[in-house]
LUMKEVO-306694 format. One record per residue: residue number from 1; residue in one letter; chain; z, x, y of N, C-alpha, C in turn. Coordinates in nm, 2 decimals. Example, Ala and Ser with C-alpha at 12.3 -4.5 7.8 and 13.67 -1.06 7.14 Angstrom:
// residues 2
SITE | 1 | a | A | 0.78 | 1.32 | -0.57 | 0.78 | 1.23 | -0.45 | 0.78 | 1.32 | -0.33
SITE | 2 | s | A | 0.71 | 1.28 | -0.22 | 0.71 | 1.37 | -0.11 | 0.79 | 1.29 | 0.00
This chain:
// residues 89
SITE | 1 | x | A | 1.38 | 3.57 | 0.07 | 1.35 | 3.43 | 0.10 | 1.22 | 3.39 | 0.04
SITE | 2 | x | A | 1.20 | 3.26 | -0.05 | 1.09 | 3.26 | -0.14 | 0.99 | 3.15 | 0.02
SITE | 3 | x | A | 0.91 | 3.18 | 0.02 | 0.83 | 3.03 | 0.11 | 0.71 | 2.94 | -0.01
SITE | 4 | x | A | 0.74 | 2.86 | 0.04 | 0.65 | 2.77 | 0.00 | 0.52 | 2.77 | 0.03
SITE | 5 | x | A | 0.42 | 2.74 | -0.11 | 0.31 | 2.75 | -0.06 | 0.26 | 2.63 | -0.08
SITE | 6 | x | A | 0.12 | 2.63 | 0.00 | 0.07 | 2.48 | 0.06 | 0.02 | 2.39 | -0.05
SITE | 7 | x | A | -0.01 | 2.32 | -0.05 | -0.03 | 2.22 | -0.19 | -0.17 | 2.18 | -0.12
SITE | 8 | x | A | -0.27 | 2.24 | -0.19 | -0.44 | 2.20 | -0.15 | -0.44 | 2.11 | -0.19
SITE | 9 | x | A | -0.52 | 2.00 | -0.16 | -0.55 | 1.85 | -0.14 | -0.69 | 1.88 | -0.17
SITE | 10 | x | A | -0.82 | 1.78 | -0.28 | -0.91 | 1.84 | -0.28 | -0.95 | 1.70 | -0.29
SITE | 11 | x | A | -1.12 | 1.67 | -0.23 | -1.15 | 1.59 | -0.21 | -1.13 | 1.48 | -0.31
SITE | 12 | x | A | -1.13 | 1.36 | -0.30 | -1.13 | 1.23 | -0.41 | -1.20 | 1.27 | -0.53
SITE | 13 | x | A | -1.19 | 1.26 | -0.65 | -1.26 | 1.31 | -0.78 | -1.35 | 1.24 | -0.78
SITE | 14 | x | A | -1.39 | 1.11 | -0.74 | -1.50 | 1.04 | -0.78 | -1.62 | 1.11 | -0.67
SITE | 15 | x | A | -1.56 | 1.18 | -0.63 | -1.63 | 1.18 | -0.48 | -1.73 | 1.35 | -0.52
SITE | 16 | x | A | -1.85 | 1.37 | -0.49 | -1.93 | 1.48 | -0.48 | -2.01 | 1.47 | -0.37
SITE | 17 | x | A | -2.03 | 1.55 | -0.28 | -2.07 | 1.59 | -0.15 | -2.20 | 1.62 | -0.20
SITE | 18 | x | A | -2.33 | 1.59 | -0.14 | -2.48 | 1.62 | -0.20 | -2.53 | 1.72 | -0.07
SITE | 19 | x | A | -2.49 | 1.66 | 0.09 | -2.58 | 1.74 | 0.18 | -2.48 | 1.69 | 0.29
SITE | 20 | x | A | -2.47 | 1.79 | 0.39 | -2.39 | 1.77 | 0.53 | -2.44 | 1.82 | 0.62
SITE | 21 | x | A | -2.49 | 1.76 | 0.74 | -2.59 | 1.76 | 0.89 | -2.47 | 1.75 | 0.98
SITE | 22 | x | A | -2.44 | 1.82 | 1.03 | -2.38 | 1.84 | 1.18 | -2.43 | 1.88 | 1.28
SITE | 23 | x | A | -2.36 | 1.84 | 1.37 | -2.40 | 1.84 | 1.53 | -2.28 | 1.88 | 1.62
SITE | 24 | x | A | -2.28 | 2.03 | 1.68 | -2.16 | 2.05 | 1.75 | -2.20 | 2.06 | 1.94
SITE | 25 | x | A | -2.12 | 2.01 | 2.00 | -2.14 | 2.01 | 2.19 | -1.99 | 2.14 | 2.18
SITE | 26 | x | A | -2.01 | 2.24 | 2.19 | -1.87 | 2.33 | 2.22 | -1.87 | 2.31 | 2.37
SITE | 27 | x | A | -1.70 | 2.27 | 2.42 | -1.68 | 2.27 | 2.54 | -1.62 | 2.45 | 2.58
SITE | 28 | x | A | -1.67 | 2.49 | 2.58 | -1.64 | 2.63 | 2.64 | -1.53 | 2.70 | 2.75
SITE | 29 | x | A | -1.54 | 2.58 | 2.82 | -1.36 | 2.62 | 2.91 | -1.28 | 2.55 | 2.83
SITE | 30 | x | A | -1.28 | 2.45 | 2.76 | -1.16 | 2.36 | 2.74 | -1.07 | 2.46 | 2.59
SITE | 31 | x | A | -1.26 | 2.52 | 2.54 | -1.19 | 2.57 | 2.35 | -1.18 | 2.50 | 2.27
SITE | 32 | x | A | -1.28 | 2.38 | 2.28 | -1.27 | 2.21 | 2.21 | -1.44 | 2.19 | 2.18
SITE | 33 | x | A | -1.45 | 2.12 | 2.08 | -1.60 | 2.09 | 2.07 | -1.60 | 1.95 | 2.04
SITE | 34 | x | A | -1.69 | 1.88 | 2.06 | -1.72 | 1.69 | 1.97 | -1.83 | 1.68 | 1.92
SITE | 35 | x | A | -1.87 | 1.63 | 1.84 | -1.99 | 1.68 | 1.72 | -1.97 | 1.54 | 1.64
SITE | 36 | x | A | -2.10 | 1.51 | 1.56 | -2.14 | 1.39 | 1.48 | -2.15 | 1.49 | 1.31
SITE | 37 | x | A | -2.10 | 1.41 | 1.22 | -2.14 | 1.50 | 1.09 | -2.16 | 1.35 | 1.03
SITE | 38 | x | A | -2.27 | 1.38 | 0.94 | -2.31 | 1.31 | 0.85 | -2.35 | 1.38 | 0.69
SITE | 39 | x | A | -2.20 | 1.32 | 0.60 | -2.20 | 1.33 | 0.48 | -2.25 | 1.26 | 0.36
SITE | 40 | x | A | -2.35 | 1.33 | 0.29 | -2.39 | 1.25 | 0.14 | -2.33 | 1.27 | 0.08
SITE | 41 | x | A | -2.28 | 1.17 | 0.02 | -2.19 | 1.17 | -0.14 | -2.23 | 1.09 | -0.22
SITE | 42 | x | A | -2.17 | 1.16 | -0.35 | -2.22 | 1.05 | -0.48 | -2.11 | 1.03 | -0.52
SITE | 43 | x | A | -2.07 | 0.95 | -0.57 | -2.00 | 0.89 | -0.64 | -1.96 | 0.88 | -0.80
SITE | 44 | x | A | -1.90 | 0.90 | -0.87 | -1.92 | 0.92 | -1.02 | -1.87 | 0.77 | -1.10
SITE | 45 | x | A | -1.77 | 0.68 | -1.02 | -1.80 | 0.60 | -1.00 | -1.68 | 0.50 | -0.90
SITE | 46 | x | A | -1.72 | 0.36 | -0.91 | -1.68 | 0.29 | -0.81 | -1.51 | 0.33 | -0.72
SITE | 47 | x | A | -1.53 | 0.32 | -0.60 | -1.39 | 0.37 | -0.53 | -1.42 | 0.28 | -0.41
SITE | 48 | x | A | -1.29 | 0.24 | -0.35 | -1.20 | 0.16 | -0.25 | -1.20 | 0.22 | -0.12
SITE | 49 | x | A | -1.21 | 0.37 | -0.12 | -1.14 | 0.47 | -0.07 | -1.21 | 0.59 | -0.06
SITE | 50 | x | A | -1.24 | 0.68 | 0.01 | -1.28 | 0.82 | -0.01 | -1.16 | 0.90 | 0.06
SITE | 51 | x | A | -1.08 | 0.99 | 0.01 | -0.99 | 1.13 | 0.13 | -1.09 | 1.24 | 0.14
SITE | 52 | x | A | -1.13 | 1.26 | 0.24 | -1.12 | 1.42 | 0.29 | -1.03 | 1.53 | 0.32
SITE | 53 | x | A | -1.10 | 1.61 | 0.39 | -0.99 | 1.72 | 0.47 | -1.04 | 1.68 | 0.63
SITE | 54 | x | A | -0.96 | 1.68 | 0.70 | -0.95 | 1.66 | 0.82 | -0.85 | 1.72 | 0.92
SITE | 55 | x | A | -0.87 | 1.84 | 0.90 | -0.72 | 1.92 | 0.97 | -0.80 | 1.96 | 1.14
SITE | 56 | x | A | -0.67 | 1.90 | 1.17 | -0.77 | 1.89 | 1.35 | -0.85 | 1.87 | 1.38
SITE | 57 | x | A | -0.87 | 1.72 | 1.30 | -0.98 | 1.68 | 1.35 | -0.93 | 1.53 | 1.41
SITE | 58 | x | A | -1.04 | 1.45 | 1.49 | -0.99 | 1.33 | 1.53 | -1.11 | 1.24 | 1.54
SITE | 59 | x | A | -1.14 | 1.16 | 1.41 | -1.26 | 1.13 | 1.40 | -1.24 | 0.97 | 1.46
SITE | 60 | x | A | -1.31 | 0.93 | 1.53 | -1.36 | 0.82 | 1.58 | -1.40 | 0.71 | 1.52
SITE | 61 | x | A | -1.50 | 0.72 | 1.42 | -1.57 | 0.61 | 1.34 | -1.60 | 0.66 | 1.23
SITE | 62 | x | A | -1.67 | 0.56 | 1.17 | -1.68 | 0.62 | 1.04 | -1.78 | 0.52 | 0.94
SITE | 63 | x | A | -1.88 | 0.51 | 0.89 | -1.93 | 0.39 | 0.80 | -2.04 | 0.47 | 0.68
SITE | 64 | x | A | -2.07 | 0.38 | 0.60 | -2.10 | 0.38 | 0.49 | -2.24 | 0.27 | 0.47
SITE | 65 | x | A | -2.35 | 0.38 | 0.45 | -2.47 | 0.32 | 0.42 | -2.55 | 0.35 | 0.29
SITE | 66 | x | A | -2.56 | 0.18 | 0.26 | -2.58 | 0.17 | 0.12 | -2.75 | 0.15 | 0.16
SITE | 67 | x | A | -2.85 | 0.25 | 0.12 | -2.98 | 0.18 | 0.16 | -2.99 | 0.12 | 0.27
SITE | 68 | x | A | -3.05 | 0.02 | 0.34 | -3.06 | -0.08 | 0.50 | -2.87 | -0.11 | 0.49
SITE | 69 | x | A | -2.82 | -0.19 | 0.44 | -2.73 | -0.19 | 0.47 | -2.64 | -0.07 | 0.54
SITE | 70 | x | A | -2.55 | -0.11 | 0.65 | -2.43 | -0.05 | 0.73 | -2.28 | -0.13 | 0.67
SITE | 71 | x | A | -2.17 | -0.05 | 0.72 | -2.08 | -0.14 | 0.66 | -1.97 | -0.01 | 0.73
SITE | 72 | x | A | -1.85 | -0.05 | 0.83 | -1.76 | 0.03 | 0.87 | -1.69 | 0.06 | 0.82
SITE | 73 | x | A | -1.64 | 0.14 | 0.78 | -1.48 | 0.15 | 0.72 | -1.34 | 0.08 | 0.76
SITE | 74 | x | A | -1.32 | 0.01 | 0.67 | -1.19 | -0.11 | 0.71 | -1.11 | -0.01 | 0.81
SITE | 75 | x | A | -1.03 | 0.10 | 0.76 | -0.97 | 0.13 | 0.82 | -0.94 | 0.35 | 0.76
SITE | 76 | x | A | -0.87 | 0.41 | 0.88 | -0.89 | 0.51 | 0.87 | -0.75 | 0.61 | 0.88
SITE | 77 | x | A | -0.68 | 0.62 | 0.80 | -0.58 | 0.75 | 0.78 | -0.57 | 0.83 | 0.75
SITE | 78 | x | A | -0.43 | 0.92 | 0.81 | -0.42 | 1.03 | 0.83 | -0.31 | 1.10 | 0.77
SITE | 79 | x | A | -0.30 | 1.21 | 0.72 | -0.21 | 1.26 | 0.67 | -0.17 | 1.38 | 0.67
SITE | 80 | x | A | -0.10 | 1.39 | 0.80 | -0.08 | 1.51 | 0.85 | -0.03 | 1.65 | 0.78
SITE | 81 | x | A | 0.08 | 1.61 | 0.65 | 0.11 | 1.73 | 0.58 | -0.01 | 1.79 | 0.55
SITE | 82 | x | A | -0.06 | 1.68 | 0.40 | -0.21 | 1.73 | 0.31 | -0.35 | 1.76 | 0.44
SITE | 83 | x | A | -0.31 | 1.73 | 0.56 | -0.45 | 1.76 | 0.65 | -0.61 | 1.70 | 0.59
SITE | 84 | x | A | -0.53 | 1.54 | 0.52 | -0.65 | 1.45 | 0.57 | -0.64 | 1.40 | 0.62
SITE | 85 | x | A | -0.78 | 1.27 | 0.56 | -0.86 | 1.14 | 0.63 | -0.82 | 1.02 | 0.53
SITE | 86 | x | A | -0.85 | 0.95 | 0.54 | -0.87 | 0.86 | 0.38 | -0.97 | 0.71 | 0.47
SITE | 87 | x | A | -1.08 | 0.72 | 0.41 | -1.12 | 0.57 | 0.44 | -1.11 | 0.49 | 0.34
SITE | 88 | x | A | -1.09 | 0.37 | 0.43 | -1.06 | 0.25 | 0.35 | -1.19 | 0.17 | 0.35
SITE | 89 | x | A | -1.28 | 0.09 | 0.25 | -1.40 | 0.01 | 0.30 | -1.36 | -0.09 | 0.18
């Protein structure tokens, strides 16, 4: 019996990660944690859209700061095969 192997999904090409700051609260009886991460990225250039990986994860919010400016992400999916995210801004 041959199985199938998984098809890695790798971040958006435009997309390079510079520095990532996390914050984890582990809930200890539950075996669950909730945590804040804050990702720099560059860009190589203009995008719509960023995908991550997001496998078990259930992210809440999510925005994009250009210098002073804030700006939320329109919107936020999921894709359970490939075990992302994809924001939309």
């Amino acid at each position: 019996m041959e199985s199938k192997k998984k098809t890695f999904t790798r971040l958006t090409p435009q997309v390079t990660p510079i520095h990532y700051k996390l914050t984890l609260a582990p809930d200890l009886d539950a075996f669950t944690f909730s945590g804040d991460e804050v990702v720099t990225i560059e860009l190589t250039k203009p995008a719509k859209a960023v995908t991550l990986h997001a496998k078990d994860l259930a992210i809440e919010s999510a925005k994009i700061v250009f210098g002073k400016k804030e700006e939320l992400f329109g919107s936020i999916s999921y894709d359970n095969k490939k075990e992302t995210a994809t924001f939309v801004f």
